[in-house]
C-alpha positions in Angstrom: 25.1 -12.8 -6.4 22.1 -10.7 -5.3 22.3 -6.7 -5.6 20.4 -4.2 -3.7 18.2 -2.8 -6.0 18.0 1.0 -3.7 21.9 1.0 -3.5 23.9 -1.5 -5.3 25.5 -3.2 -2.3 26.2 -7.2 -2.3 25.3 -7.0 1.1 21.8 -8.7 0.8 20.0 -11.4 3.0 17.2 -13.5 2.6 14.8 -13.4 6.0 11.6 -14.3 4.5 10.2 -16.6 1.8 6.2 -17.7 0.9 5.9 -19.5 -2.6 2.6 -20.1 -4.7 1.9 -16.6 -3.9 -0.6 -14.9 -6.1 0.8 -11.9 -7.8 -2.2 -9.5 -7.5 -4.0 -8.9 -4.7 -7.0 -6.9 -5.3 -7.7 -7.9 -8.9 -11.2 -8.8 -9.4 -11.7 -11.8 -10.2 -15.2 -12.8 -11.6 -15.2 -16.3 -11.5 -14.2 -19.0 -8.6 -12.1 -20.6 -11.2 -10.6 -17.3 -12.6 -9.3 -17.0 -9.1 -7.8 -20.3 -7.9 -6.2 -20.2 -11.3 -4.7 -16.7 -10.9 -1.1 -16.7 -11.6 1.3 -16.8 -8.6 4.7 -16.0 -7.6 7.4 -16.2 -4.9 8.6 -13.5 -2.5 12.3 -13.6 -1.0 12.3 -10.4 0.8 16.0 -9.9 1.4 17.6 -7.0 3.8 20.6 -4.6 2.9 22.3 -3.7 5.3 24.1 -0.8 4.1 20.8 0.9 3.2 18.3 -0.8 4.9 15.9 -1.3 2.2 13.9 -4.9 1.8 12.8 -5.8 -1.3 11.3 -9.2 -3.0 14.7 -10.7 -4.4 11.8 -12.9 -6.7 10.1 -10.3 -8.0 8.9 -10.8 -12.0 7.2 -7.3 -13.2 6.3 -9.2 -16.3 3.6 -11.0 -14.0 1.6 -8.1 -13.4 -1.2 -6.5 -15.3 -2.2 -3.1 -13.4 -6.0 -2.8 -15.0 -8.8 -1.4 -14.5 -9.6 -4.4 -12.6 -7.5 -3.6 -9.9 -9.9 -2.4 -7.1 -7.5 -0.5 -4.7 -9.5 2.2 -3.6 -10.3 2.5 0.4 -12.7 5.3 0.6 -16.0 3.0 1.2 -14.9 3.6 4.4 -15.8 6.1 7.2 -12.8 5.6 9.2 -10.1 6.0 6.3 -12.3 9.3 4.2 -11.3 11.3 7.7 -7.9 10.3 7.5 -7.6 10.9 3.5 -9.0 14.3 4.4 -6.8 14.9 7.4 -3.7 14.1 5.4 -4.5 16.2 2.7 -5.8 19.7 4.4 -2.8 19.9 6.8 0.0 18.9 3.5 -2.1 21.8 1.7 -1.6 23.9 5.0 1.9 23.3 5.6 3.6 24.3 2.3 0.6 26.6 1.1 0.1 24.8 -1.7 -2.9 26.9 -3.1 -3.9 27.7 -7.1 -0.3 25.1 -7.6 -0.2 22.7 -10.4 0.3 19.3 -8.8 1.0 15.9 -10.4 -0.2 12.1 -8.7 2.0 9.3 -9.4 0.0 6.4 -9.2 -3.3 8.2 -8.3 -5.7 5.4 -8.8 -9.4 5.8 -8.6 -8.2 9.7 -8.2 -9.5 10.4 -5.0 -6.8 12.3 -3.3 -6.1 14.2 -6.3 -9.6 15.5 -6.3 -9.1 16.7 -2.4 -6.3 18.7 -3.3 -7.7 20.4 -6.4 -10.7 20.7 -3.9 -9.3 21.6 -0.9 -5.8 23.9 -2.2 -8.1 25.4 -5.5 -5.4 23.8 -7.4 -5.4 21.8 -10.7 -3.6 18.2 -11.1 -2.5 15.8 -13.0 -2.9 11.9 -12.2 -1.5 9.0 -13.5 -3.0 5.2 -13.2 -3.6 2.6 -15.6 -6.3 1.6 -13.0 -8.3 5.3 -13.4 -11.9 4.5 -14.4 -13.7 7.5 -15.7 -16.4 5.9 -15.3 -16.3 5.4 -11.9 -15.2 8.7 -10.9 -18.3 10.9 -9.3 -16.0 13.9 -9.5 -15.6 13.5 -13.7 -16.5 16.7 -16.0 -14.8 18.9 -13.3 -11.9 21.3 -14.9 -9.4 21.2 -11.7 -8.0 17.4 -12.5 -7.4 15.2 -15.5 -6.2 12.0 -15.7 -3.8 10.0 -18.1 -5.0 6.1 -18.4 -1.5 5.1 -18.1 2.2 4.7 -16.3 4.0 7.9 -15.3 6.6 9.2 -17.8 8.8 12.1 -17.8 7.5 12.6 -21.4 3.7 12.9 -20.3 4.0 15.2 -17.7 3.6 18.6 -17.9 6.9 21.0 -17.4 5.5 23.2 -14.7 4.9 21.2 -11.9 4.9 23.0 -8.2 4.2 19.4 -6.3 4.7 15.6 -6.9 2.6 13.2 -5.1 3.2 9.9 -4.9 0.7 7.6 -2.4 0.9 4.0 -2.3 2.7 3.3 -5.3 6.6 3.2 -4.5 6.4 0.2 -2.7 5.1 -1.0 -6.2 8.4 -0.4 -7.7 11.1 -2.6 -8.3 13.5 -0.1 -9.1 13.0 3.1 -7.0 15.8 5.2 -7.3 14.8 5.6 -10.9 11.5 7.4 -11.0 13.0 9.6 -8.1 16.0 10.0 -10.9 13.0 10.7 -13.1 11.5 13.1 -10.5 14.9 15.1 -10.4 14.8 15.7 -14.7 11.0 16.9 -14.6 11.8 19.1 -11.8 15.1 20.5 -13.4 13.6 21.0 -16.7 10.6 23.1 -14.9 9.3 26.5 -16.3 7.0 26.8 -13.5 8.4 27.0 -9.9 12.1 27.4 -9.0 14.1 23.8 -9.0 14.8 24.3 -5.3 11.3 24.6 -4.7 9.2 21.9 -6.0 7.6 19.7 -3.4 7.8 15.6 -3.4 5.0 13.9 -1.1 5.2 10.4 -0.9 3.5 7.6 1.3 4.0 4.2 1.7 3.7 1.5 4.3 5.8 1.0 7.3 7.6 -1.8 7.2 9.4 -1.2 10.7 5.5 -1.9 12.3 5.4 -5.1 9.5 8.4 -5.9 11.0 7.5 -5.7 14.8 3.9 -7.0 14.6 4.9 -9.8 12.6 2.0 -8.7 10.2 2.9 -11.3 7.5 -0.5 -10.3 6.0 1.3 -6.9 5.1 3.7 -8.6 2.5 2.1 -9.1 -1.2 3.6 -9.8 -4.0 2.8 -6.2 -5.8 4.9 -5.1 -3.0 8.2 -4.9 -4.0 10.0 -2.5 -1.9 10.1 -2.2 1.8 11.0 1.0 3.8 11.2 1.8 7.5 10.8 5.5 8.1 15.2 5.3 7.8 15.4 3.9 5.1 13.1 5.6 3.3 14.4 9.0 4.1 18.4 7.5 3.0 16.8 6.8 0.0 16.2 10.3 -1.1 19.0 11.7 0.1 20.9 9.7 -2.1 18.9 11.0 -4.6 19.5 14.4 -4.0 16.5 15.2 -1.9 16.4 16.8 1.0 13.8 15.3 3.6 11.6 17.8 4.9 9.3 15.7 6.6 9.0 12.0 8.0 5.8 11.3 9.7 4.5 8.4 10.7 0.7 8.1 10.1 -2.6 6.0 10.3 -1.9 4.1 13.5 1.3 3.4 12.7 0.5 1.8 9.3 2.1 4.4 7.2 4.6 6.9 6.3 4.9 9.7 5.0 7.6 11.8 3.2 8.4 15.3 2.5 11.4 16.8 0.4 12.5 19.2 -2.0 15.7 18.9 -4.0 18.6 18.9 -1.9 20.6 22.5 -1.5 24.5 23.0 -1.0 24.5 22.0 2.8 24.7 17.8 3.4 21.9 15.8 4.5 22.4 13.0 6.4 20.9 9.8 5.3 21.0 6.3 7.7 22.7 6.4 10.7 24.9 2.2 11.8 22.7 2.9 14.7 19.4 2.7 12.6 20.6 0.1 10.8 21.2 -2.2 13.3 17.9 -1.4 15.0 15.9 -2.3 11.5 18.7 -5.3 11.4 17.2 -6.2 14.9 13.6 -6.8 13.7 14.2 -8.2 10.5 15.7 -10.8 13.0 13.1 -11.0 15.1 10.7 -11.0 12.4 12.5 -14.2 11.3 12.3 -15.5 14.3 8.7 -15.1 15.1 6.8 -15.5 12.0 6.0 -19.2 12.0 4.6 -19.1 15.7 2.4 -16.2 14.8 1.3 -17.9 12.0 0.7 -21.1 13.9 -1.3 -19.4 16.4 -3.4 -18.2 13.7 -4.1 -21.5 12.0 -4.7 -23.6 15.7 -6.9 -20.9 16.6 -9.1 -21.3 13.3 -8.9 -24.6 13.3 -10.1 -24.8 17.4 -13.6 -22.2 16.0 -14.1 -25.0 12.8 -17.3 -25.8 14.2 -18.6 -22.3 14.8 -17.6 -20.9 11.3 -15.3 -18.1 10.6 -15.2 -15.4 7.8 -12.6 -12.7 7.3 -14.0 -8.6 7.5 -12.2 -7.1 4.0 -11.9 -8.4 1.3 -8.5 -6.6 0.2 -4.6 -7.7 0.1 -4.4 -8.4 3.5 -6.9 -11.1 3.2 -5.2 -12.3 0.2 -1.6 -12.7 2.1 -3.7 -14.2 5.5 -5.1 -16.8 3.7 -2.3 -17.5 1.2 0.4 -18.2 4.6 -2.3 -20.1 6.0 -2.3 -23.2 3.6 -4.5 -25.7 4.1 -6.0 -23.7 7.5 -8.0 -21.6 4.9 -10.4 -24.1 4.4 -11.6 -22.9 7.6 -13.0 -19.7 6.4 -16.1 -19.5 5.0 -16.2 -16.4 3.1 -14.7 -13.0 3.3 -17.0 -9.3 3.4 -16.3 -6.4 2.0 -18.1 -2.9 2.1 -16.8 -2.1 -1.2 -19.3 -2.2 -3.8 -17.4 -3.1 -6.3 -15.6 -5.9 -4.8 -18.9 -7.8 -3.9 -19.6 -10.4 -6.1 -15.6 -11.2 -7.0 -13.7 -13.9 -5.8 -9.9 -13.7 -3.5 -7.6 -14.6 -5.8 -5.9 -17.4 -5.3 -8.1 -19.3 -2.4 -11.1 -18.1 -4.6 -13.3 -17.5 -1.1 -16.3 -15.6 -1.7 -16.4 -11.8 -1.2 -20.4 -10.6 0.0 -21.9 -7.8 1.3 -21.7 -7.4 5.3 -25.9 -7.5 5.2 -25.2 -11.2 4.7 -23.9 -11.9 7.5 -27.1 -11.6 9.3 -28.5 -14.4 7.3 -26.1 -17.5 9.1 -24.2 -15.3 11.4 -20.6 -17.1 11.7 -19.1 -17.9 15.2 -16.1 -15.8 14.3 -14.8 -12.5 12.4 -11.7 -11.9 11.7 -10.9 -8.3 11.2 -8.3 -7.3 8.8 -7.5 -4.2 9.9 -7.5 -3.1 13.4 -8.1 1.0 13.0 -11.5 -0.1 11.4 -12.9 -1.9 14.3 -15.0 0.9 15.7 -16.7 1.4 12.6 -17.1 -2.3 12.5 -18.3 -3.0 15.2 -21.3 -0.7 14.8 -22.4 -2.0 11.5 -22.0 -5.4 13.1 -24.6 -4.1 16.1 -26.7 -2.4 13.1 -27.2 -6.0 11.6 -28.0 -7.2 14.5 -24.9 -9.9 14.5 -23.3 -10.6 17.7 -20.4 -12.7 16.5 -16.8 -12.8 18.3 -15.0 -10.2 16.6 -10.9 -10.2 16.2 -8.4 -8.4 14.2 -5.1 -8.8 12.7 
């Protein structure tokens, strides 16, 4: 007997499974061994359909080791620094959230927490076992600091104006419970009125997952799934009041605003949107194996011409993982991340090297990982001089 882990309800089904998955995606691994060996999992994403949340029914937390190894950051690139920057003037600009004290859940290498102490004149508070000092060009300024470890009610500071929460509740097997969490640090407050304090989350769309058939979107860190719906029921429920729902990055993501929830009732998810999102995990179901099919014939038909994969990040990772034995076919994966160069995928243990490589053997194929970056792409490809076939996910 499975329960919904948002909800509670018995009213769970499996749509999707992929064993011998590895649990980390973007953990560097040093060594070709180190990385075929990494330890792996199994995802059963299952569907409630009282609340509409998806979530890996095989999830093991005890599997994971968030590090300092784990190289999530995206800003190497052109493309996604506008967009960070974007996303974080008009969030300062719409609640005037200048000279605030604001907290970051999960704020890895800390680069949006620096924009906001940048941009608002504010001063924050992030927290990331993954935060490298070291790393961090922005270190030895006074308007963030940064805790080395998991958020906790009883680390954080008791006047918060804003919580900000990117990329990280789809890490979290139970999420009702930090928002639970969110409610006490916001009720025990000294600083801005309960009613006041700001929530900003983001996390992936799984309603464009669901649609694209973008299997290369489920990982194993990923344990919870929300379509703009599902995401908003679930803080409503917990006493939230949705302020915003936005859907951002070409689709990819969304993004949520809400302050605790007042005296007047705020409605949640609607049977209608239910049985939309009830539609595509069916469809999803039904599509998945001929879209990966498609993409192992069409790898295997381009053997002879070579083929190597353009990021070397989790969607890699999950490509090559549902491919099987296909992913013999690829020779090697690029990356324009610095730090990622050198390491190994874990799991298939293909090669991660600096796009100036490619000019040395140029392959027949690249397969793009992310569509939004092909622009940028493509003119670092015409920079090398490498006229390969280019294709994304």
């Amino acid at each position: 007997m499975t329960r919904c882990l948002a909800c509670g309800s018995l009213d769970v089904r499996v749509f999707y499974e992929q064993a011998g998955v590895p649990v980390h995606s973007v953990l560097l691994c040093a060594t070709r061994e180190e990385a075929v060996d990494f330890p792996r999992g199994e995802i059963r994403l299952g569907f409630c359909a009282e609340c509409g949340f998806i979530g890996n029914l095989s999830f093991r937390e005890e599997l994971l080791r968030y590090s300092q190894d784990y190289e999530e950051t995206q800003s190497f690139s052109p493309t996604f620094r506008a967009f960070h920057e974007s996303l974080t003037r008009s969030f300062l600009d719409r609640h005037g959230l200048h000279r605030k004290k604001i907290v970051e859940i999960g704020c890895g290498k800390g680069d949006f927490l620096h924009l906001i102490c940048q941009m608002g004149d504010n001063e924050g508070l992030g927290f990331d076992p993954a935060y490298i000092p070291e790393r961090d060009a922005e270190a030895g300024k006074d308007k963030a600091r940064f805790i080395q470890d998991f958020f906790s009610e009883e680390l954080c500071d008791s006047d918060v104006d804003a919580f900000c929460c990117k990329m990280t509740l789809e890490h979290i097997t139970r999420p009702a419970e930090l928002l639970a969490t969110l409610r006490g640090c916001i009720e025990r407050s000294d600083g801005a009125r309960p009613e006041e304090a700001l929530l900003f989350f983001q996390v992936p769309d799984v309603t464009r997952i669901l649609r694209d058939v973008a299997y290369w979107d489920i990982y194993y860190e990923h344990c919870s799934y929300f379509s703009a719906a599902s995401l908003r029921n679930l803080f409503v429920r917990a006493g939230f009041e949705p302020l915003r729902v936005a859907s951002e990055y070409d689709a990819q993501y969304l993004t949520l605003e809400a302050r605790p929830l007042g005296s007047a009732g705020v409605e949640g998810i609607s049977a209608a949107e239910l049985d939309c999102l009830a539609r595509d995990v069916d469809s999803f179901a039904r599509e998945f194996e001929a879209r990966r099919t498609w993409w192992r014939d069409e790898l295997e038909r381009r053997a002879s011409r070579g083929a190597v994969l353009w990021g070397g990040g989790s969607k890699a990772v999950a490509f090559v993982t549902a491919l099987g034995d296909t992913a013999r076919q690829v020779n090697y994966v690029v990356d324009i991340n610095p730090h990622k160069q050198g390491a190994f995928l874990p799991g298939s243990g293909h090669a991660v090297l600096n796009p100036e490589q490619l000019a040395e053997n140029p392959p027949g194929l690249i397969v793009l990982m992310n569509s939004i970056y092909r622009g940028e792409v493509e003119a670092q490809l015409e920079e090398l001089g490498v006229d390969s076939e280019l294709l994304a996910l």
